[in-house]
N, C-alpha and C positions, 0 to 999 in steps of 0.2 A: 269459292271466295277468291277474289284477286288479293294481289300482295299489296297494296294501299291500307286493306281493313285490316288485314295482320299486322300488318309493321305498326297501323296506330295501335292498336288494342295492347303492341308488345311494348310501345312505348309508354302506354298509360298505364301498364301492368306494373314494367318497372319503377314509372314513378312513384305509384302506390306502393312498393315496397321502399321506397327510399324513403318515402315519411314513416313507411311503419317500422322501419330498420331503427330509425333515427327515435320515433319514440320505444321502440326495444331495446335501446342506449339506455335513456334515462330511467327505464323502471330497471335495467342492469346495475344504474347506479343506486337507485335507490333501493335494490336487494342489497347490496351493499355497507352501505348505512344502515339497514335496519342490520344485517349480521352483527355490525358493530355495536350495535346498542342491544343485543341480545335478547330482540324481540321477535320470540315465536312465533305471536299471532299474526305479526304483522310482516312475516314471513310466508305464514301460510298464502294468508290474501295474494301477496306479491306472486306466489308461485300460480295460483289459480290463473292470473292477469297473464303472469310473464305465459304460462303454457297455452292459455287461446290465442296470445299473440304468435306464437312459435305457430301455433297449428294451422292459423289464417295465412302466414306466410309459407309455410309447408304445400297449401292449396294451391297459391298462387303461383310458386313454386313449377310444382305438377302442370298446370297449364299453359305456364311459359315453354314448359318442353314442349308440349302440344303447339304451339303457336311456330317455336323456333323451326319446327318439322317441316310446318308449312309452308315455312320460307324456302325450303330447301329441296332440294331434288329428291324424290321418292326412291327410300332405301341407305338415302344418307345419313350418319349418325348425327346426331343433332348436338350442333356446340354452336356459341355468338360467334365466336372467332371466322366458321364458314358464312354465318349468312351477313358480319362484315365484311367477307370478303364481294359478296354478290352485290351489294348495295352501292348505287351513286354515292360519291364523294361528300352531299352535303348531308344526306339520311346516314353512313356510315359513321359521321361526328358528330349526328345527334343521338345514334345508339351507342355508339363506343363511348361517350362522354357520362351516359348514364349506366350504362355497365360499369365504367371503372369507379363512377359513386358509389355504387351499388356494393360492386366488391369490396372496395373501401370500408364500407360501413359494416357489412359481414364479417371482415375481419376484426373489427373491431368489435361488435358483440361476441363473438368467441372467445378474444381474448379476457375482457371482459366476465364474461361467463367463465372462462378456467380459474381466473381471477379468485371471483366469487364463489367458487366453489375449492378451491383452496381453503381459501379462510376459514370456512363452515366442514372444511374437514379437520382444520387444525385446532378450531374450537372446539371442535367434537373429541380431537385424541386428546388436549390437554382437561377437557371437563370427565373425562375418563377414566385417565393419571390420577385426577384430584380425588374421586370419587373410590378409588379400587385402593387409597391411601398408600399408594407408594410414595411414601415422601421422596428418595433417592433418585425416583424418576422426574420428578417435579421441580425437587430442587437439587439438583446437580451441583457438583463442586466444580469453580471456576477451575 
């Protein structure tokens, strides 16, 4: 296979993840919301969604290493940073332009996610406290 079919496929890879980054944003947000309104079920649902989305781009993922390999000299570890380096001037800033969306958005689902799972651990030690009736723990003196 020449590097023309790779580099497209790695570019259509990643934009495929940039829109499904971007809708693993908002159902980020919307596990959120639902934490807030203390609804289980609709927690559960959320979880089922949010982990095929995780898993789809997990795949995606995995063959982008495969793809990036390709670009790259046999034996070479596989990172965007080399096979930006290898690429013309105008394909280098149409890959680097969507990697750093890309990464962008990664990080913001993470944070995101630690976010959300903060909260659903803080609801969980304070419905705990309330439940094991330590008032003292519950309600502290200012």
């Amino acid at each position: 296979m020449s590097l023309q079919p790779v580099l497209k496929r790695l570019l259509a890879d990643m934009d495929a993840d940039v829109r499904e980054y971007r809708a693993l944003n908002a159902l980020l947000e919307e596990q959120f919301a639902t934490a807030l309104r203390h609804d289980s079920a609709g927690l559960e649902v959320l979880a089922r969604t949010i982990t095929a989305a995780v898993d789809g781009l997990e795949k995606r993922r995995q063959a982008r290493v495969v793809l990036v390999s390709r670009l790259l000299p046999t034996h070479a570890r596989p990172s965007m940073a080399a096979v930006l380096e290898r690429l013309s001037v105008p394909a280098r800033k149409a890959v680097a332009a969507r990697w750093s969306t890309l990464e962008s958005l990664v990080r913001e689902c993470k944070e995101r996610n630690a976010g959300n799972g903060r909260l659903m651990s803080d609801q969980q030690a304070l419905l705990q406290r309330v439940l094991t009736g330590k008032e003292e723990d519950t309600y502290a003196a200012a």
